[in-house]
Biopython code that builds the backbone (N, CA, C, O; Angstrom):
import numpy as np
from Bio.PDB.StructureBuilder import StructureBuilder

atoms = [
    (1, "UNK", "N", (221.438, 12.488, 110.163)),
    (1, "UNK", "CA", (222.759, 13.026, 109.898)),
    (1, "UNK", "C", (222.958, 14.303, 110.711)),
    (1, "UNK", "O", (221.999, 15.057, 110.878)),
    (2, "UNK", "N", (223.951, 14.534, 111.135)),
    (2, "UNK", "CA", (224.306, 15.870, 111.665)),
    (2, "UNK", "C", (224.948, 17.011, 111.144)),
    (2, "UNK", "O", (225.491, 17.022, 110.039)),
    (3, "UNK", "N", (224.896, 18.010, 111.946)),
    (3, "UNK", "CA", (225.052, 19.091, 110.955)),
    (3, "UNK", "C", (226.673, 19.592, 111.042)),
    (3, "UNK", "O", (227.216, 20.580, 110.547)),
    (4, "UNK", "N", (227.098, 18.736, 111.696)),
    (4, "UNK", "CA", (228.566, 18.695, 111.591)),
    (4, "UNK", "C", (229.446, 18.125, 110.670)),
    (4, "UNK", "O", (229.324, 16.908, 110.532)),
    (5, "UNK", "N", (230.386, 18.740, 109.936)),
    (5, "UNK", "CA", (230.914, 18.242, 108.654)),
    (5, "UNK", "C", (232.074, 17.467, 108.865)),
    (5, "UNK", "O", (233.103, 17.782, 109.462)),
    (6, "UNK", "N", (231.790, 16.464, 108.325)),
    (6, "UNK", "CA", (233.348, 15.602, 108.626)),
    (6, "UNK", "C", (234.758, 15.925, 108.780)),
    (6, "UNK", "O", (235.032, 16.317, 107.645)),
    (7, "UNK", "N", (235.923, 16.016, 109.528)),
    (7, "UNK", "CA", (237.126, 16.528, 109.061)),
    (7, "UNK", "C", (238.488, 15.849, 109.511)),
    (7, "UNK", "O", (238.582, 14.953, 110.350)),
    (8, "UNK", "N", (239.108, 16.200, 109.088)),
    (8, "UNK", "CA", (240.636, 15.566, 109.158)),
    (8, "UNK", "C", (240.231, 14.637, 108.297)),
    (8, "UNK", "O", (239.188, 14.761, 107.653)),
    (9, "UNK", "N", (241.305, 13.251, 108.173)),
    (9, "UNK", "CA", (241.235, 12.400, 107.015)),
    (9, "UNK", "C", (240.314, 11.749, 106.592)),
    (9, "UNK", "O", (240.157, 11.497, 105.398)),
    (10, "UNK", "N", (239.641, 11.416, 107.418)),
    (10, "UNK", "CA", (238.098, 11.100, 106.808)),
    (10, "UNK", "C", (236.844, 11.837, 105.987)),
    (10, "UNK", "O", (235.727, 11.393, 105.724)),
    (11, "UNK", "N", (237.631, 13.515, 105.592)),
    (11, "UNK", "CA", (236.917, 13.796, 104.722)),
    (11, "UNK", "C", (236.641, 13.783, 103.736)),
    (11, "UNK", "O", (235.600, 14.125, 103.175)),
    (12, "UNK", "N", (238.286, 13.055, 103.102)),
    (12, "UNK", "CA", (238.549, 12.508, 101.982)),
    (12, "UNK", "C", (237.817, 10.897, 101.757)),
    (12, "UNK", "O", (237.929, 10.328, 100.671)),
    (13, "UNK", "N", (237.285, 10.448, 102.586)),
    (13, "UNK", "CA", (236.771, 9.496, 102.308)),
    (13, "UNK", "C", (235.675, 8.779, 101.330)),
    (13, "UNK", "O", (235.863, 7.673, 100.822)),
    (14, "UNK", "N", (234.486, 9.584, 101.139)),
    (14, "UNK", "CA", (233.842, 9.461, 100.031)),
    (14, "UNK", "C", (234.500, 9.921, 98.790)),
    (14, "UNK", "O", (234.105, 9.338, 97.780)),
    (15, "UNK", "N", (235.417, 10.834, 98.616)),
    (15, "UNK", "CA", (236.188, 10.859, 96.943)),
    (15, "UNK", "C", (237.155, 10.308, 96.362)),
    (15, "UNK", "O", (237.516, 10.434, 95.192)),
    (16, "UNK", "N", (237.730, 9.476, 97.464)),
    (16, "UNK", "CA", (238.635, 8.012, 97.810)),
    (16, "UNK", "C", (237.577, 7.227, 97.182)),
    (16, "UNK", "O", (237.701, 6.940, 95.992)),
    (17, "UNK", "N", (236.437, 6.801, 97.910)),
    (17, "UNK", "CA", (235.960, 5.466, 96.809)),
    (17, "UNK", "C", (235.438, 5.972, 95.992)),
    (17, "UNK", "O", (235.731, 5.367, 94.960)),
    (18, "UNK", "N", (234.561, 7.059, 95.712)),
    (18, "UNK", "CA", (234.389, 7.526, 94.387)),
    (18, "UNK", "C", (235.501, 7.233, 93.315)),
    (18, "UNK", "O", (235.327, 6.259, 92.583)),
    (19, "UNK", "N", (236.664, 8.024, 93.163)),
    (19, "UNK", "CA", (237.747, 7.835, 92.622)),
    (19, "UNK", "C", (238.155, 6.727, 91.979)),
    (19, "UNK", "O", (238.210, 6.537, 90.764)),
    (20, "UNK", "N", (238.447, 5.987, 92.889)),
    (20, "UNK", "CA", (239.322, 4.923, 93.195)),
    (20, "UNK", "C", (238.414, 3.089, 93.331)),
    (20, "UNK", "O", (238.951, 1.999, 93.527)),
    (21, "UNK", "N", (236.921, 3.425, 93.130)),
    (21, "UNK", "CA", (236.271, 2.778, 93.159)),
    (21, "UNK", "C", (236.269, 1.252, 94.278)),
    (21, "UNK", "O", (235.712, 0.179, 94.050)),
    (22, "UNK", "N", (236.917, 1.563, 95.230)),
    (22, "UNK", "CA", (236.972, 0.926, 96.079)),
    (22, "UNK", "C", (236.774, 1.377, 97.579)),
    (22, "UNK", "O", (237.407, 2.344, 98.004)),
    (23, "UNK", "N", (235.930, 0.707, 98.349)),
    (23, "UNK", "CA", (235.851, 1.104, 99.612)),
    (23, "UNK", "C", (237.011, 1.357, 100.604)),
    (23, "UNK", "O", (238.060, 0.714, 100.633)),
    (24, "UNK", "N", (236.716, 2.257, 101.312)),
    (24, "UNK", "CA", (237.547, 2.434, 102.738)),
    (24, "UNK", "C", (238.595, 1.403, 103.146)),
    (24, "UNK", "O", (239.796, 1.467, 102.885)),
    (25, "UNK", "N", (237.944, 0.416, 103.843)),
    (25, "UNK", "CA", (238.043, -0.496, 104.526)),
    (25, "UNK", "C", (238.910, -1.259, 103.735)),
    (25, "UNK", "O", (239.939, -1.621, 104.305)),
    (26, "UNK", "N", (238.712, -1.706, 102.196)),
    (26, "UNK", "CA", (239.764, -2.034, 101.774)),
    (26, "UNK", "C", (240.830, -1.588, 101.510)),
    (26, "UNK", "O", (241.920, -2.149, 101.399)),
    (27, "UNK", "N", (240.456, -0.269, 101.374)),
    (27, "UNK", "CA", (242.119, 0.489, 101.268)),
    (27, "UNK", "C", (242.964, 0.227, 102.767)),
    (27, "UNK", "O", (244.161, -0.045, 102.847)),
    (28, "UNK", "N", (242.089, 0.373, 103.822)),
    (28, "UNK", "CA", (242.858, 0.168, 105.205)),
    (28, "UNK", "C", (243.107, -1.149, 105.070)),
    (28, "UNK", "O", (244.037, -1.310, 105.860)),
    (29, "UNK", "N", (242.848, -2.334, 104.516)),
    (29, "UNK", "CA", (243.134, -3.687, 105.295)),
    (29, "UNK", "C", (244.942, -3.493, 103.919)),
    (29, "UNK", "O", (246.133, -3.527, 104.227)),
    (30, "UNK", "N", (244.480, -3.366, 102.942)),
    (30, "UNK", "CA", (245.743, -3.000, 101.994)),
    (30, "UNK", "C", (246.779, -2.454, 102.994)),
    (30, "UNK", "O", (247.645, -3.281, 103.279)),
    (31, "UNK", "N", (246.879, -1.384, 103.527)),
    (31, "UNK", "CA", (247.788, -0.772, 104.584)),
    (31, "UNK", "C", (247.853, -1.510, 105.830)),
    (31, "UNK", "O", (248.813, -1.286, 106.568)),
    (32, "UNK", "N", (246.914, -2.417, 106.198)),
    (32, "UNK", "CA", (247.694, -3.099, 107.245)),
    (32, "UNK", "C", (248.254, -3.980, 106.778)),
    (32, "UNK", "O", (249.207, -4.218, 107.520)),
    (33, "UNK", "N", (248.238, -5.057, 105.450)),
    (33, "UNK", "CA", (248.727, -6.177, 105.266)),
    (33, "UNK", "C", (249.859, -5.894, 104.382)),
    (33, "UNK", "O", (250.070, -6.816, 103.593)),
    (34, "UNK", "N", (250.641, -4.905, 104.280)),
    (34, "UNK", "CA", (251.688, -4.039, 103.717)),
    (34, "UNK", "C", (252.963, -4.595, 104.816)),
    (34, "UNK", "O", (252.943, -4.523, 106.045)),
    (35, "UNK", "N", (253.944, -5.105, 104.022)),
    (35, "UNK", "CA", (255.113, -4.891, 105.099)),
    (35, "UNK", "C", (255.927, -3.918, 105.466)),
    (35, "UNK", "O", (256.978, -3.905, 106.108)),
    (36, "UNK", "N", (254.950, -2.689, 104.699)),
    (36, "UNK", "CA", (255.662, -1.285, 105.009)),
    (36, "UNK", "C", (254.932, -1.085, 106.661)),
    (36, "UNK", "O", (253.993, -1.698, 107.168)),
    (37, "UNK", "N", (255.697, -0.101, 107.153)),
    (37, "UNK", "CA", (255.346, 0.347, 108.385)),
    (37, "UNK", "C", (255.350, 1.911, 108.620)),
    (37, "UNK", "O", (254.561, 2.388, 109.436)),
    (38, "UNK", "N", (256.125, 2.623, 107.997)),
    (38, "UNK", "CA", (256.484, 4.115, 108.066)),
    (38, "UNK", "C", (255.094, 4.934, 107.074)),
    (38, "UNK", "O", (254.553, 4.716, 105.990)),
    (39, "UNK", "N", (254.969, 5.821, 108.042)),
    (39, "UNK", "CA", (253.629, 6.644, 107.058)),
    (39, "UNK", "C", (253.987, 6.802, 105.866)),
    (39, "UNK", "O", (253.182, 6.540, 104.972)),
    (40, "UNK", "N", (255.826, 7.468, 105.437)),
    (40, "UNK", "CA", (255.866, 8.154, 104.259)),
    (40, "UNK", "C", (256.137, 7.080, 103.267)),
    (40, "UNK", "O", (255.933, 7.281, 102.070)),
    (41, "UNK", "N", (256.588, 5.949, 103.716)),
    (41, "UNK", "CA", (256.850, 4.980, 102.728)),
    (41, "UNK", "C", (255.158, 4.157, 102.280)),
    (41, "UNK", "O", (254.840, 3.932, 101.113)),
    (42, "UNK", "N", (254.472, 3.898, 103.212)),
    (42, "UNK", "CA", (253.302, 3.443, 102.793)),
    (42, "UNK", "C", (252.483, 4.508, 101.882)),
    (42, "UNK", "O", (251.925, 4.197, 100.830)),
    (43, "UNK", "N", (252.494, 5.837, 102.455)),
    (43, "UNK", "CA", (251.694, 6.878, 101.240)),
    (43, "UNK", "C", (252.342, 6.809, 99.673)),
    (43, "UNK", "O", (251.616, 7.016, 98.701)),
    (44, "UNK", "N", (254.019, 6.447, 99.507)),
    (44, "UNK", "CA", (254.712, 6.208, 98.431)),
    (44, "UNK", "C", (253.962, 4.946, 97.999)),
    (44, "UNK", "O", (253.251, 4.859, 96.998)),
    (45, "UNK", "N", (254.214, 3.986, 98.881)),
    (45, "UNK", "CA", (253.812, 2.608, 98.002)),
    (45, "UNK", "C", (252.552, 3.168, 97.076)),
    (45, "UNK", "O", (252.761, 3.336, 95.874)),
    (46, "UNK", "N", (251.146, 3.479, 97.676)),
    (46, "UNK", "CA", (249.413, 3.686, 97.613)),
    (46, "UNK", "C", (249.772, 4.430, 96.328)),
    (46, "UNK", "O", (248.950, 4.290, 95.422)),
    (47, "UNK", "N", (250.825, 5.184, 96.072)),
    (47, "UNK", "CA", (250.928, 6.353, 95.013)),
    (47, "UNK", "C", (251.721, 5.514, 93.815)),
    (47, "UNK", "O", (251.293, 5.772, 92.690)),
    (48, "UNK", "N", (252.774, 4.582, 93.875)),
    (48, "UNK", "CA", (253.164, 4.387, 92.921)),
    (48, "UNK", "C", (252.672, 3.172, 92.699)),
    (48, "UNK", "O", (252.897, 2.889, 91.522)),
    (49, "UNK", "N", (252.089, 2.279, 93.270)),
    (49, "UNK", "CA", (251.486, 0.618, 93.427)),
    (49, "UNK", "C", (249.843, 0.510, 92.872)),
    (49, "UNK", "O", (249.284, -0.468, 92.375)),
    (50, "UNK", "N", (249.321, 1.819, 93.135)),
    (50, "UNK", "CA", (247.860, 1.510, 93.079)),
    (50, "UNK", "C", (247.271, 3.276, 92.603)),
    (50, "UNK", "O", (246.105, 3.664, 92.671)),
    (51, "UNK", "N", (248.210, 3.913, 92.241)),
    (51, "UNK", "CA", (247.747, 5.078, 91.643)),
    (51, "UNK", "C", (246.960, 6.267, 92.392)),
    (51, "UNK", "O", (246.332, 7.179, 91.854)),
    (52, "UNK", "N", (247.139, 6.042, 93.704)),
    (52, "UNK", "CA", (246.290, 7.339, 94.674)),
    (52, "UNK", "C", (247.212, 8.606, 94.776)),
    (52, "UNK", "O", (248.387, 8.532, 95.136)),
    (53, "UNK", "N", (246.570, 9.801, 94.422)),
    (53, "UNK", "CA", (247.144, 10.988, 94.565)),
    (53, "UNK", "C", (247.600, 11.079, 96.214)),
    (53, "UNK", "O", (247.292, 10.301, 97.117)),
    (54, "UNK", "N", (248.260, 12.041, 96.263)),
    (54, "UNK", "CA", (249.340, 12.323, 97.639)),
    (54, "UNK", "C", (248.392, 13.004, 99.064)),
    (54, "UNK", "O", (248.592, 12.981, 100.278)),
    (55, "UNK", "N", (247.655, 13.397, 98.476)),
    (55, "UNK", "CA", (246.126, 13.934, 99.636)),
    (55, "UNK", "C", (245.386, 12.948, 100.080)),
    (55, "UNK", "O", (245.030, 12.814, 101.251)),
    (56, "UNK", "N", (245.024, 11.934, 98.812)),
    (56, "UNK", "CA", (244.297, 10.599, 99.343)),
    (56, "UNK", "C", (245.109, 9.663, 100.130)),
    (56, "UNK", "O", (244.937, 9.304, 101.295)),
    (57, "UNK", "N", (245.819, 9.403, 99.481)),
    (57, "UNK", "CA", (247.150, 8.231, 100.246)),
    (57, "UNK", "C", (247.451, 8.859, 101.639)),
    (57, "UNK", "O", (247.439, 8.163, 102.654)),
    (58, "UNK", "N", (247.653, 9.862, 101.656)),
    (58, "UNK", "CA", (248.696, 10.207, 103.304)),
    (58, "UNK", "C", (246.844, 10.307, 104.545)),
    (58, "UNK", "O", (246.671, 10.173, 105.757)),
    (59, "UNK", "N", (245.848, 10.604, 103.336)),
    (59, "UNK", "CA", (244.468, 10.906, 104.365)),
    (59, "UNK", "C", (244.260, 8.950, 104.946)),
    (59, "UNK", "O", (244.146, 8.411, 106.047)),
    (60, "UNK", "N", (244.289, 8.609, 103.984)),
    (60, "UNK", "CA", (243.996, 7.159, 104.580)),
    (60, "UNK", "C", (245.298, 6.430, 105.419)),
    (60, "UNK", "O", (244.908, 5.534, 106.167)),
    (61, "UNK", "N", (246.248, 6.575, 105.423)),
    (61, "UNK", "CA", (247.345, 5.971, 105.771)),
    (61, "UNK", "C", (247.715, 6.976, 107.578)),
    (61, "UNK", "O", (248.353, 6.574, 108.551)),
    (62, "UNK", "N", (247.180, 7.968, 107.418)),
    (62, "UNK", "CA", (247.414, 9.029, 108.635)),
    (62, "UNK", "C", (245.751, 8.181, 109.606)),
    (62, "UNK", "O", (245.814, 7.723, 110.747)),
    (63, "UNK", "N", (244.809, 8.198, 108.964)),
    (63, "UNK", "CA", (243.852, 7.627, 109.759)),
    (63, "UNK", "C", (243.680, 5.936, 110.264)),
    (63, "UNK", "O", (243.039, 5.635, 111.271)),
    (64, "UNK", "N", (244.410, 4.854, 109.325)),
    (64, "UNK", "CA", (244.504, 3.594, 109.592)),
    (64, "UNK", "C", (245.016, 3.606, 110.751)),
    (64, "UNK", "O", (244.539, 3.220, 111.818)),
    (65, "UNK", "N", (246.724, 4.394, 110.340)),
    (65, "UNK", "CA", (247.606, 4.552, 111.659)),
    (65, "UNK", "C", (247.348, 5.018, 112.856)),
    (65, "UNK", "O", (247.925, 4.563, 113.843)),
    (66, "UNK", "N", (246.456, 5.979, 112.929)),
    (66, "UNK", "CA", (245.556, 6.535, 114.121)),
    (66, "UNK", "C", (245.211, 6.023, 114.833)),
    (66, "UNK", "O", (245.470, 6.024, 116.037)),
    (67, "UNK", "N", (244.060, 5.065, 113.817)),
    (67, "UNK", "CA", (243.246, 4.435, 114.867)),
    (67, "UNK", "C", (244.229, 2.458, 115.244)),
    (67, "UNK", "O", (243.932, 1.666, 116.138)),
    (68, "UNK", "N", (245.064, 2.342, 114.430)),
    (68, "UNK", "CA", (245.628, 1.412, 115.354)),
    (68, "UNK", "C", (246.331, 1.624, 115.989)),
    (68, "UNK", "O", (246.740, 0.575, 116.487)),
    (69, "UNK", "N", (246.830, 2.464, 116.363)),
    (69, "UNK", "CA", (247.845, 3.122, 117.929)),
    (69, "UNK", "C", (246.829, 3.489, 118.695)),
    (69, "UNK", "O", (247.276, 4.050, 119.695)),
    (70, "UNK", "N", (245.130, 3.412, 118.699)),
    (70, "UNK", "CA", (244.418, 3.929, 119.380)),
    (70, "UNK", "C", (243.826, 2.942, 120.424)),
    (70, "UNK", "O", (243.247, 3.055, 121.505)),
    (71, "UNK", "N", (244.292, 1.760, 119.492)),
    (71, "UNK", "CA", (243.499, 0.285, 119.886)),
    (71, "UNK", "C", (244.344, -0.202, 120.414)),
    (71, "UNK", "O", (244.210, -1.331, 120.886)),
]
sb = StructureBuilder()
sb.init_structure("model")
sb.init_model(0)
sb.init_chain("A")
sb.init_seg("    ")
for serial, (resi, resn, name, xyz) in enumerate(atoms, 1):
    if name == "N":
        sb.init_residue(resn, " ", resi, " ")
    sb.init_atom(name, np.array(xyz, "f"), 0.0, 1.0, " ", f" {name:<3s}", serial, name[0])
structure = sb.get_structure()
């Protein structure tokens, strides 16, 4: 491991599945198979659909989106 600490939205990532008891990856495939498309409407859906606070939702939904405009 390195001695560099994780940051931006992926630091929320381990208290996302802690929390929420579900992995990463499923929360991202949830946000891609969403017919929402807009960040603020998908962080709404995650918040009123599946109960994620507004720090978790916009951290995972800001990083899905990231990395598929990256690809």
């Amino acid at each position: 491991m390195t001695d560099q600490a994780v940051k931006g939205p992926a630091s929320y990532f381990p208290s996302i599945e802690k929390k929420y008891g579900r992995p990463v990856a499923e929360w991202k495939d949830l946000i891609r198979t969403s017919p929402l498309t807009k960040h603020m409407e998908l962080v709404g859906w995650l918040k009123s659909e599946h109960g994620l606070g507004h720090g978790h939702a916009n951290a995972l939904v800001a990083h899905t989106l990231a990395e598929d405009s990256a690809g």
